[in-house]
N, C-alpha and C positions, 0 to 999 in steps of 0.2 A: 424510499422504502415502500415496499407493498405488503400490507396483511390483509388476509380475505378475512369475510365471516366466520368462517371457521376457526381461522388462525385467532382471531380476539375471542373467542369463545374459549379457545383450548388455555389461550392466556390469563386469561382471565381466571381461569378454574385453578391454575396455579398458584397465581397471585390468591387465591382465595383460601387456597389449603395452608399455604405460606402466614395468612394473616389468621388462621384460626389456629393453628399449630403454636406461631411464635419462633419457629423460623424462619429469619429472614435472612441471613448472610450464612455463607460455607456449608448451606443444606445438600438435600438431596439432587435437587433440579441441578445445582452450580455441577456437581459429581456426574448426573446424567448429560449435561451440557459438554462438559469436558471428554467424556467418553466418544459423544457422539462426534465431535471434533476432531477426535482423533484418530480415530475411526476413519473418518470420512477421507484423509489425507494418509490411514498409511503409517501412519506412527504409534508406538504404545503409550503416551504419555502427552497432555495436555493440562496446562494452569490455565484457569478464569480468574483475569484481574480485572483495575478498572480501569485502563486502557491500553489503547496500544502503547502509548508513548511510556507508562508503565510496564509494559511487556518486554520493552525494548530494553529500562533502565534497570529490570530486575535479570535480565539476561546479561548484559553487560556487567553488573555486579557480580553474579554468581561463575563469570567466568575469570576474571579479578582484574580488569582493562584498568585500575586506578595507575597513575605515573605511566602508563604505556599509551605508544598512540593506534587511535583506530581508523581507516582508513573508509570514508565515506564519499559517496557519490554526490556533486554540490549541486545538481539538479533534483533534489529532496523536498520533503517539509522539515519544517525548522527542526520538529522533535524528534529526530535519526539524530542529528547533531548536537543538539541539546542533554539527550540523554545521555550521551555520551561524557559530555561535561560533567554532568549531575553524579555519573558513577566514579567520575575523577579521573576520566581517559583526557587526551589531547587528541582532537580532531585532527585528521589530514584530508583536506579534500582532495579527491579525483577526478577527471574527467571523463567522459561518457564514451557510446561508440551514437552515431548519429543515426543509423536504422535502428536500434534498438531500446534508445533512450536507458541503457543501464550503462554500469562499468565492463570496459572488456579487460582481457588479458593482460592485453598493451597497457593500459591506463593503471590497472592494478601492478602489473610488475616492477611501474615506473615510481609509483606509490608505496611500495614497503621497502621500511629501512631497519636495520635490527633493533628498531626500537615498537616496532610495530606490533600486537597485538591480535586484532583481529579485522577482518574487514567484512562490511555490510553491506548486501547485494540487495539491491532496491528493484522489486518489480512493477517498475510506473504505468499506469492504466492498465493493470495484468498484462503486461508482456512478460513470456519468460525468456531472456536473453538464451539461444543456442549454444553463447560461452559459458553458462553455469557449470557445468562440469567441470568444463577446461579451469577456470577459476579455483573451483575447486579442490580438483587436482594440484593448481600451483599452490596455493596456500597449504598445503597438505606438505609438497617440498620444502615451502619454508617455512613450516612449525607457528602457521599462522592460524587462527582460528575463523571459519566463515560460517556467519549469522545471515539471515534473511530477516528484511523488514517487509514483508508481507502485506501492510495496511491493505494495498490494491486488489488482493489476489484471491481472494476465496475461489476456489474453484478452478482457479487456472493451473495449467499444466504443459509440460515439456517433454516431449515422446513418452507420455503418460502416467510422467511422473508428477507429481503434485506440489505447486509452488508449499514451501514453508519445510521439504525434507530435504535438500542437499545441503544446509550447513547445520552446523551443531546445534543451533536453536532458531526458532522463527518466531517474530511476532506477528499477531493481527489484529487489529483495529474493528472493533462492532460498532464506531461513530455511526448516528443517523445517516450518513449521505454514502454510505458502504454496503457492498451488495448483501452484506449478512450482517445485520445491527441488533443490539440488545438495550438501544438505548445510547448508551456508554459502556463502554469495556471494552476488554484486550482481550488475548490466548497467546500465553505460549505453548508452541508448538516444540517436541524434541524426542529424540529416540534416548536421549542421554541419562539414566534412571536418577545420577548424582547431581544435575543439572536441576529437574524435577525436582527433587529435595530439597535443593535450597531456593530456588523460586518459593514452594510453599511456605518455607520460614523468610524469606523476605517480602512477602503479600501479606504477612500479617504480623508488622509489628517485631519481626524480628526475632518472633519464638518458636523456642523447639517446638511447641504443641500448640495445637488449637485453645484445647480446654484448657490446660496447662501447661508449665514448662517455662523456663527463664528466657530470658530476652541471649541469645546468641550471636545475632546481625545486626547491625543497623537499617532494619527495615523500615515500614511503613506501613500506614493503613492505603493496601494496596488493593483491599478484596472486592469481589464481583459481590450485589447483593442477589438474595434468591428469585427479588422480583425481575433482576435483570437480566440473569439467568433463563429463566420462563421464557422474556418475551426470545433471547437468543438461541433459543433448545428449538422453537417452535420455528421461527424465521431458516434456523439453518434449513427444517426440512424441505422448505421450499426452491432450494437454492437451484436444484435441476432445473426449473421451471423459471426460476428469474434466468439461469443462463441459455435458455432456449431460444425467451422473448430477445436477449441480448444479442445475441447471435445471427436471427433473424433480422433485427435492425439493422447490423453493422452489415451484414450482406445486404442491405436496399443502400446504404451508404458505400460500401465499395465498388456495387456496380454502376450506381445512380452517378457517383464524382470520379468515375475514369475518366479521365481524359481532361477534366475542370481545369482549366487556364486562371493560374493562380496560388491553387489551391491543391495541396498531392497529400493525400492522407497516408498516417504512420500503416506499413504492410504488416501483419503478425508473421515474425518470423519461422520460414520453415518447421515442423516440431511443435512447435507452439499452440496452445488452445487457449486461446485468452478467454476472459469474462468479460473483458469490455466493460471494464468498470469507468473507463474512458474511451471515448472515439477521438485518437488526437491525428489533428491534420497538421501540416506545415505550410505557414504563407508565403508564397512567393517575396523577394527581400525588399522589393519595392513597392509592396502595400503594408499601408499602416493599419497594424494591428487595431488597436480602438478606436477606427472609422470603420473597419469591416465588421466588427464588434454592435457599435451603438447604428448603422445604417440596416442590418439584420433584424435589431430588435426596433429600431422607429418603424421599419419600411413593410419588417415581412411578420412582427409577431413575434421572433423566435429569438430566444435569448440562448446565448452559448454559455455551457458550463465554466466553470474557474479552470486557469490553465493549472497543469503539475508540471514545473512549477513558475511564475511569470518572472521571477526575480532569483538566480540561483544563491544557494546557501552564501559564496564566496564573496557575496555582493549586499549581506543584508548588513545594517548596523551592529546587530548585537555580534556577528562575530568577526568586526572589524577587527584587522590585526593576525588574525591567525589563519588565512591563506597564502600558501607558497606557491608561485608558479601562474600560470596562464592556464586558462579549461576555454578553448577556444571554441569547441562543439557546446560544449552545456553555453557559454554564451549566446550563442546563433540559436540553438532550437528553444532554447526556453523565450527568448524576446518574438521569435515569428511564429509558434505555436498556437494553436485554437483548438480548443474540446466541444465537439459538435455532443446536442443535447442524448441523452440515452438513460433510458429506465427502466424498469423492470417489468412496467404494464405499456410502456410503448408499444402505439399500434403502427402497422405497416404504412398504414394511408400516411400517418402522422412523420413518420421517416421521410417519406416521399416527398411530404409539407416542405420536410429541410433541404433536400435536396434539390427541390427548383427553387428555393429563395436563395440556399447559395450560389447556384447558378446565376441567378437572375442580379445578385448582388457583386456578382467577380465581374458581372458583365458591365457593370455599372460602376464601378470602383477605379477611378484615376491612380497610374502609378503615379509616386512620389517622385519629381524632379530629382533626377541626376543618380539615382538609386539603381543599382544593378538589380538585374531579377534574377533569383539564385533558384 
């Protein structure tokens, strides 16, 4: 995350008006944050909660996924899936399409059964899958409801449209290591005014009102405080300017590793404007990931970011038992995948850094015995 001088001064003056005033949670800033969010994507209606994984669980609630299954892509983080749990849906993982690291068509059609509910389109390192629509659409034929999980995507978009508005609600994550942070916290994203309403009474406890009002849901203490607010009102505005510097990097990286032997970075698909909230490459199938990993960062300095994701949902402990079927793509790209470094104050020279160490590390890097190279 990058805040200029300015930026901690404008913060700061919030946080200060917040602390002489004595509001701190559901004030003005949280109201001004939420506009400004929504605003910026296109839609009439935005909730500030305190996280994404919150955004996710109070969407799922407010559309009533409890006893029905929802249909999730198993190359995720845990909390797409978990929330899901938590709202009292049953999990169906899906398989990916492999240029785009999301659910396609195919994988979704194969995936809903009339017990199905809704299904959650994942935009991983802001890619926005070409088949959103198409998905869309299909769900639409079968009375299925489509949710975006957003965490990645501030700012990305799809023939100019704006990750977080083709399904009925989105979430987004303002986690520190995301390109628009408040700290902690979430936003739902939704054109849907009834959706809206009950987000606000499940962000706080369940009740009809703010200041009063009976307990209605069974919410939680979901809400954004005003300090958090502040600092995410202030960071969105910068967002053009972190996506510039992103953009800039990911083109010294696309043109710097054509052709890299080894090594073929994820393409943004046609339509697409990513944010680059990740630069994910794919390793060829006979080098081993954490040699290329720790030889990068002993030999060249440069540490590569956490893959999305190293271990797919279908494969972690906690939700042994409730995967059906094979996901043979999310298997293959989540195990040879690497997220080359990228920031928002990344300098060019500094791209460049990465790209002859990768070079100079694929050139150095023994396949693995008896290993096809894919």
């Amino acid at each position: 995350m990058v805040f200029s001088e300015e930026d901690r001064r404008a913060v700061l003056a919030m946080v200060d008006e917040s602390l002489r005033t004595g509001s701190l949670t559901l004030g003005r800033h949280t109201k001004a944050f939420e506009e400004a969010f929504a605003r910026r994507h296109g839609l009439p209606h935005a909730v500030a909660v305190s996280s994404g994984t919150s955004a996710l669980e109070i969407v799922l609630r407010s559309i009533g996924v409890a006893g029905h299954e929802v249909v999730v892509p198993t190359n995720t983080f845990f909390a797409t899936a978990a929330a899901v749990v938590h709202a009292g849906g049953v999990v169906r993982f899906a398989d990916i399409a492999a240029d785009t690291l999301a659910l396609s068509v195919a994988t979704v059609d194969a995936a809903i059964t009339p017990a199905t509910a809704a299904v959650v389109m994942v935009h991983i390192g802001g890619l926005v899958s070409p088949e959103t629509p198409a998905i869309q659409a299909l769900c639409e034929r079968r009375g299925v409801i489509l949710l975006e999980d957003a965490a990645h995507a501030h700012g990305s978009s799809l023939d100019g449209r704006a990750a977080g508005s083709f399904g009925r609600a989105a979430a987004f994550s303002f986690y520190p290591t995301k390109v628009v942070t408040s700290g902690e916290g979430g936003m739902i994203l939704t054109g849907d005014s009834g959706l809206r309403d009950e987000a606000l009474i499940y962000r706080d406890q369940g009740k009809a009102g703010f200041l009063n009002g009976d307990h209605v849901r069974l919410g939680y203490a979901w809400r954004m405080s005003e300090l958090h607010a502040a600092v995410g009102l202030v960071h969105l505005r910068g967002l053009d300017e972190a996506l510039a510097v992103r953009r800039r990097v990911a083109e010294v990286y696309r043109d710097g590793l054509a052709g890299c032997e080894g090594m073929s970075p994820i393409p943004v698909p046609e339509g697409c404007r990513s944010n680059y909230y990740k630069y994910i490459a794919v390793l060829a199938g006979d080098l081993d990931r954490a040699e290329v990993k720790s030889r990068l960062e002993q030999e060249c300095r440069v540490r590569l970011s956490g893959e999305v994701y190293a271990l797919p949902l279908h494969r972690q402990p906690v939700f042994a038992g409730m995967a059906e079927g094979e996901f043979p793509v999310a298997d293959d790209i989540c195990a040879r995948h690497v997220c080359l470094p990228i920031y928002s104050n990344m300098t060019v020279d500094e791209a460049s850094y990465v790209v002859g160490s990768v070079k100079a590390t694929m050139a150095r890097t023994t396949p693995r015995a008896g290993q096809a190279r894919a």
